[in-house]
C-alpha positions in Angstrom: 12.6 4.1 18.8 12.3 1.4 15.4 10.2 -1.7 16.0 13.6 -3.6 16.9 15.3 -1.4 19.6 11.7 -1.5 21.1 11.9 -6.1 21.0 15.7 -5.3 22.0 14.4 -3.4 25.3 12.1 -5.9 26.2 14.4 -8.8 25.7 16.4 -7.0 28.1 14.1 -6.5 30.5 13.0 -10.5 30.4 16.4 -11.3 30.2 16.9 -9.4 33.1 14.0 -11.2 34.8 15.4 -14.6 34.3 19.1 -13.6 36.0 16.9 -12.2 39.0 18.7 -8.9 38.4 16.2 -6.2 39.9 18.3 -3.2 39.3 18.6 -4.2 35.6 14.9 -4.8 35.2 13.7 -1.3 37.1 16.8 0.4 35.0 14.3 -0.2 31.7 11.5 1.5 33.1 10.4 4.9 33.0 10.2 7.2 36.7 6.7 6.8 36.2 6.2 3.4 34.6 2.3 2.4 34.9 2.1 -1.5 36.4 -1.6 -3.1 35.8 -1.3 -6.1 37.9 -2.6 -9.0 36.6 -6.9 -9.1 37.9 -5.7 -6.0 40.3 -4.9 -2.5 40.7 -2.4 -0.1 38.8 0.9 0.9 40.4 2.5 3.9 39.5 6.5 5.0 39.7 9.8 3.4 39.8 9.3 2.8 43.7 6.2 0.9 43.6 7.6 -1.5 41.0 10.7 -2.2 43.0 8.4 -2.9 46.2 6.6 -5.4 43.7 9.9 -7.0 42.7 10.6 -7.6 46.4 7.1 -9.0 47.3 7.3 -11.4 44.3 10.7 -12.8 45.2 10.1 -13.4 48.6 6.7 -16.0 47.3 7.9 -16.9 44.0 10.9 -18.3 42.2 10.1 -17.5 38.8 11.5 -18.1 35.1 10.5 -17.5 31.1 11.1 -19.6 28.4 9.0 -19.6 24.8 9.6 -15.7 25.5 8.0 -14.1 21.9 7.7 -10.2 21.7 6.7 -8.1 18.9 6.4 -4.1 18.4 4.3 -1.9 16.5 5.8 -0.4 13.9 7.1 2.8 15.1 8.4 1.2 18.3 6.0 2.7 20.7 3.9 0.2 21.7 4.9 -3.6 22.7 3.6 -7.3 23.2 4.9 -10.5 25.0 3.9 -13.4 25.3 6.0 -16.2 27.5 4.9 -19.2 29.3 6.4 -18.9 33.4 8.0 -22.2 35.1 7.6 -21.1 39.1 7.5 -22.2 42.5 5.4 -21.0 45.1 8.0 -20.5 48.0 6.0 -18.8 50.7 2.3 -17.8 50.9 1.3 -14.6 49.3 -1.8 -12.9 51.0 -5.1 -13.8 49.8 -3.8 -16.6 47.7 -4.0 -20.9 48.7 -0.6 -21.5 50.9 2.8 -22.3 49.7 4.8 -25.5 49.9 7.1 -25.5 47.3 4.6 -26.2 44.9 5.7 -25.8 41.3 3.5 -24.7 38.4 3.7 -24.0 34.0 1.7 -21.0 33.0 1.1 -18.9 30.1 1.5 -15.1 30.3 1.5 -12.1 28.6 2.5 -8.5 28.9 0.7 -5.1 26.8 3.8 -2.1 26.9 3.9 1.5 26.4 7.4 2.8 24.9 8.6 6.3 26.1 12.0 7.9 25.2 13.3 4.9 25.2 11.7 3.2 28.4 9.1 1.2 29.4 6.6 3.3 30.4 3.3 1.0 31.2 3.2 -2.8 31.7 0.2 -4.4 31.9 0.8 -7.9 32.9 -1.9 -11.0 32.4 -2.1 -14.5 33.1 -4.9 -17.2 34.0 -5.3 -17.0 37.8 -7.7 -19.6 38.2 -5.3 -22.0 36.1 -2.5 -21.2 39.0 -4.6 -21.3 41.8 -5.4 -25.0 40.5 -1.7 -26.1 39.8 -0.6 -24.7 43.1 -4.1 -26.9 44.8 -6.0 -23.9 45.9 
């Protein structure tokens, strides 16, 4: 893949994101797409990412903006970086409790390119930061 059908792929994917479309986003992956969770372990497969997508929607409504991604040159490597506009909708294990409380955060995401999918995503953001907007 060029540099630009690799930023076209991860457009999609975000884009995807934002409309809450699930099958879209998992569609862009690769059968065994690597997910480093931000300060936590790495999933593996298709499967795992989908159970993600489900345990994210039921605590957060989420959506990007400021959404800048750029490639290396022969398209097999990616970066993002996006700021996240949320609310915390129900409480997510570990974390303070939810109330609806809204929050503004930077991200960013690392990607491996493979025959045209996303192969790894390795997500980061400032989890202290959160934990203080959402009054943890």
């Amino acid at each position: 893949m060029s540099a630009q059908d690799t930023i076209a792929l991860i457009e999609n994917y975000y884009a995807a994101f934002n409309r809450g479309d699930w099958e879209s986003m998992l569609a862009h992956l690769s059968d065994d797409v690597a997910h480093d969770l931000n300060q936590g372990p790495r999933e593996s497969g298709r499967e795992a990412f989908r159970a993600f997508l489900a345990r994210m929607n039921r605590s957060y409504a989420e959506r990007l903006t400021d959404i800048v991604v750029s490639s290396t040159p022969d398209g097999s490597r990616a970066a993002a970086e996006y700021v996240v506009h949320g609310t915390y909708k129900a409480s997510d294990e570990g974390l303070p409790a939810a109330n609806g409380q809204q929050y503004v955060l930077p991200g960013g995401a690392f990607f491996d390119i493979r025959d045209g999918r996303i192969a790894r995503v390795t997500n980061y953001y400032n989890l202290q930061d959160w934990i203080a907007q959402v009054g943890g």
